[in-house]
C-alpha positions in Angstrom: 20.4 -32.1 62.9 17.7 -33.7 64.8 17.9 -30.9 67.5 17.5 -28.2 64.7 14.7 -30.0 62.6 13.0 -30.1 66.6 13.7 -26.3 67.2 12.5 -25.4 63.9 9.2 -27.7 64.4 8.5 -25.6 67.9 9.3 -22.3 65.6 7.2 -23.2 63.1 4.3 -23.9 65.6 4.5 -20.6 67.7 4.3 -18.9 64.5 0.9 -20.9 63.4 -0.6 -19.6 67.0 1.0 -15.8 66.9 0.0 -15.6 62.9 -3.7 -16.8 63.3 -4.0 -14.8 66.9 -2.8 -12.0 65.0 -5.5 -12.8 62.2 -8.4 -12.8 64.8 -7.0 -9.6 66.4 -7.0 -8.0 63.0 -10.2 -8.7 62.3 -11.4 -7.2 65.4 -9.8 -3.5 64.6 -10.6 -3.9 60.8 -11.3 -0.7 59.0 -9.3 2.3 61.2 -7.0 4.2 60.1 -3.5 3.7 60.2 -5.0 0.1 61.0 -3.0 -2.3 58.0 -5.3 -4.3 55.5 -5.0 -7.6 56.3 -6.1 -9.8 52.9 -5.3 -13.4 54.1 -3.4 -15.5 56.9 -3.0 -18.7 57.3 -0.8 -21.6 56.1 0.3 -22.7 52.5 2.6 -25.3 51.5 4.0 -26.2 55.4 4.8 -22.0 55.8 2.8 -19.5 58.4 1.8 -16.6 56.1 0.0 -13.0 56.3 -0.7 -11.0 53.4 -1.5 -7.1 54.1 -0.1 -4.1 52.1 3.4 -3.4 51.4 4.7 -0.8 54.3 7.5 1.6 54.6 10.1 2.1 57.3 9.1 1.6 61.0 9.4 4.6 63.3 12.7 3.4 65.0 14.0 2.6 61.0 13.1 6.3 60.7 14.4 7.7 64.1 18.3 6.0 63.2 18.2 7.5 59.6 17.6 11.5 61.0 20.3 10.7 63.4 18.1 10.0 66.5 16.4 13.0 66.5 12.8 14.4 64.9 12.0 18.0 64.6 9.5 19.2 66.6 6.7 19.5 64.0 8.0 15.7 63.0 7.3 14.6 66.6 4.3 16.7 66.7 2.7 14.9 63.6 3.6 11.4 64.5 2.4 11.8 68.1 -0.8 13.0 66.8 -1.6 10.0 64.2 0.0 7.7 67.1 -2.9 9.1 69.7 -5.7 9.1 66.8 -4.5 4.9 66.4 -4.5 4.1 70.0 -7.7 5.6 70.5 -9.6 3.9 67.9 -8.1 0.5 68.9 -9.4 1.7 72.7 -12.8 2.2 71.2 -13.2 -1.4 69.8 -12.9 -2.7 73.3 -9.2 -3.5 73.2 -6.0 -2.9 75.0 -2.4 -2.6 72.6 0.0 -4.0 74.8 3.2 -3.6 72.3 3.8 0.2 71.6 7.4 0.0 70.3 8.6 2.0 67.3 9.5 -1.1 65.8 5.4 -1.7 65.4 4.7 1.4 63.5 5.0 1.7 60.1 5.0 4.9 57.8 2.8 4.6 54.6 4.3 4.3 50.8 2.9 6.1 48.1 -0.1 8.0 48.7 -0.4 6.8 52.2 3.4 8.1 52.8 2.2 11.0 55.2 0.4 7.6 57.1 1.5 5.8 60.0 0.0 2.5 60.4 -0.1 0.4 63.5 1.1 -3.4 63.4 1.6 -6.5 65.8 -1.5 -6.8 67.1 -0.4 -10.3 69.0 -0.3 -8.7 72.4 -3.9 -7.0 72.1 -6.1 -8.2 75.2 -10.0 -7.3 75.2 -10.9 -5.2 78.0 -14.4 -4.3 79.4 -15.3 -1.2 80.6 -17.9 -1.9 84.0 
């Protein structure tokens, strides 16, 4: 019990540093789009907490429900939104080190034909000399 109640203590704080990194990062790439809305992070009664918008399936989510395969023209329009994110987070001076289908996310609602970009714990600042 001890060994768990230690595990879950060393849990606990690599999620305080990986949810207020992600925080800062967020801040920095605040306002693209596809980039999520992030309304609060931080840590309420002992738990590690972000609050953004509700988000639908992630891209691999997606891939295993059409049988692992997209049309073309699906391909075509993800790639396109995928490029249009990356760039924008290039523009603001940082690298996304964590492309993985697992970190985006397709809109709900009116922002269904949206993918959004998440995870921004890997995200290194670069500068261009």
């Amino acid at each position: 019990n001890n060994k768990l109640r230690s595990n879950s203590n060393l849990i606990n704080n690599l999620i305080s540093h990986r949810v207020v990194k992600i925080g800062q990062d967020n801040r920095l790439v605040k306002g693209g789009t596809g980039i999520p809305n992030l309304y609060w992070y931080g840590v309420e009664h002992n738990y590690r907490a972000l609050v953004t918008d509700v988000y639908g399936p992630s891209l691999e989510h997606l891939l295993k429900y059409c049988n692992g395969k997209f049309t073309l023209k699906t391909s075509l329009f993800i790639l396109d939104q995928l490029i249009d994110r990356i760039q924008w987070i290039h523009s603001k001076n940082l690298v996304y080190n964590d492309i993985d289908s697992e970190n985006f996310l397709v809109g709900l609602g009116k922002k269904a034909d949206k993918i959004f970009v998440v995870d921004f714990g890997n995200c290194r600042k670069f500068v261009d000399e």
